[in-house]
C-alpha positions as CSV (number, residue, x, y, z in Angstrom):
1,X,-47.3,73.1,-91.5
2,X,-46.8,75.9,-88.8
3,X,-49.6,78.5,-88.0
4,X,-47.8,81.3,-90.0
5,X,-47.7,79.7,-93.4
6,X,-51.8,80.1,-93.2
7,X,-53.0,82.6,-95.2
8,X,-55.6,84.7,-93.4
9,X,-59.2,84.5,-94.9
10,X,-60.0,88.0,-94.5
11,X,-58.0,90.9,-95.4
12,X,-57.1,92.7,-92.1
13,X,-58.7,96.6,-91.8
14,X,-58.8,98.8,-89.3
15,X,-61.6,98.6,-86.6
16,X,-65.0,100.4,-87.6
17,X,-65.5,102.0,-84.2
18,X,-61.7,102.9,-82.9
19,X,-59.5,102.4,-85.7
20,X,-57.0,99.9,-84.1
21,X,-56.3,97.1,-86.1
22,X,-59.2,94.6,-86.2
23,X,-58.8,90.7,-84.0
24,X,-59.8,88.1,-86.0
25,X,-62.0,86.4,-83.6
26,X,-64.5,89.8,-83.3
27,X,-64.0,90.7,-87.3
28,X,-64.3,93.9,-88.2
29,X,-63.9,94.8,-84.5
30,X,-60.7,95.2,-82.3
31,X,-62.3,94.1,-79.2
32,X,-65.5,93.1,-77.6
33,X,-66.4,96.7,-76.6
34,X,-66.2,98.1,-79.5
35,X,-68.4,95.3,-81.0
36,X,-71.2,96.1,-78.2
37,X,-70.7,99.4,-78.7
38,X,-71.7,99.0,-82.4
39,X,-74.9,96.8,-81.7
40,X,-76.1,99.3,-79.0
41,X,-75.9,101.5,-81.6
42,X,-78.2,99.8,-83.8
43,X,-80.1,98.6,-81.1
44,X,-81.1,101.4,-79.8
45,X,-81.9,103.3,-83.5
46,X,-78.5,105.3,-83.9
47,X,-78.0,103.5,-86.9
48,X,-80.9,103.3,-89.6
49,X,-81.2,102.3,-93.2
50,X,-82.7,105.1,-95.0
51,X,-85.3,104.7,-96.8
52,X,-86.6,107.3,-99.6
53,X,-90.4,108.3,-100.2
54,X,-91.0,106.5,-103.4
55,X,-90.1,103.5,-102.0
56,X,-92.4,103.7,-99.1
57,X,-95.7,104.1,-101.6
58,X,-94.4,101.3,-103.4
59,X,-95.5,98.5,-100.7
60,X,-97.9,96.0,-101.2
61,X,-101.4,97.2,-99.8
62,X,-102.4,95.1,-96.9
63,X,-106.2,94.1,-98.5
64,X,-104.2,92.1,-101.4
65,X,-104.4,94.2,-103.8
């Protein structure tokens, strides 16, 4: 059985930060920069899940109640 009778096990797409088609070994990224450029980005707070105000009164109230 040669390597190119092995069906991929992701579906290629294009690289989140450049576009260029993604490497297989970095998936989703084309390259190892562009894979630390995304985690510096959510390192350093670019990226942030957002987060409405009804959610935020709905936590749990820290004396257990």
């Amino acid at each position: 059985m040669s390597a190119s009778n092995v069906e991929p096990l992701r579906k290629a797409r294009p690289c989140p930060e450049c576009g260029r088609p993604s490497d297989r070994t970095l998936y989703p990224f084309c390259s190892t920069r562009c894979k630390n450029i995304d985690l510096n980005r959510w390192l350093s707070g670019s990226y942030a899940i957002p987060v409405t105000e009804e959610e935020e009164n709905q936590r749990p109230s820290e004396d257990g109640e």
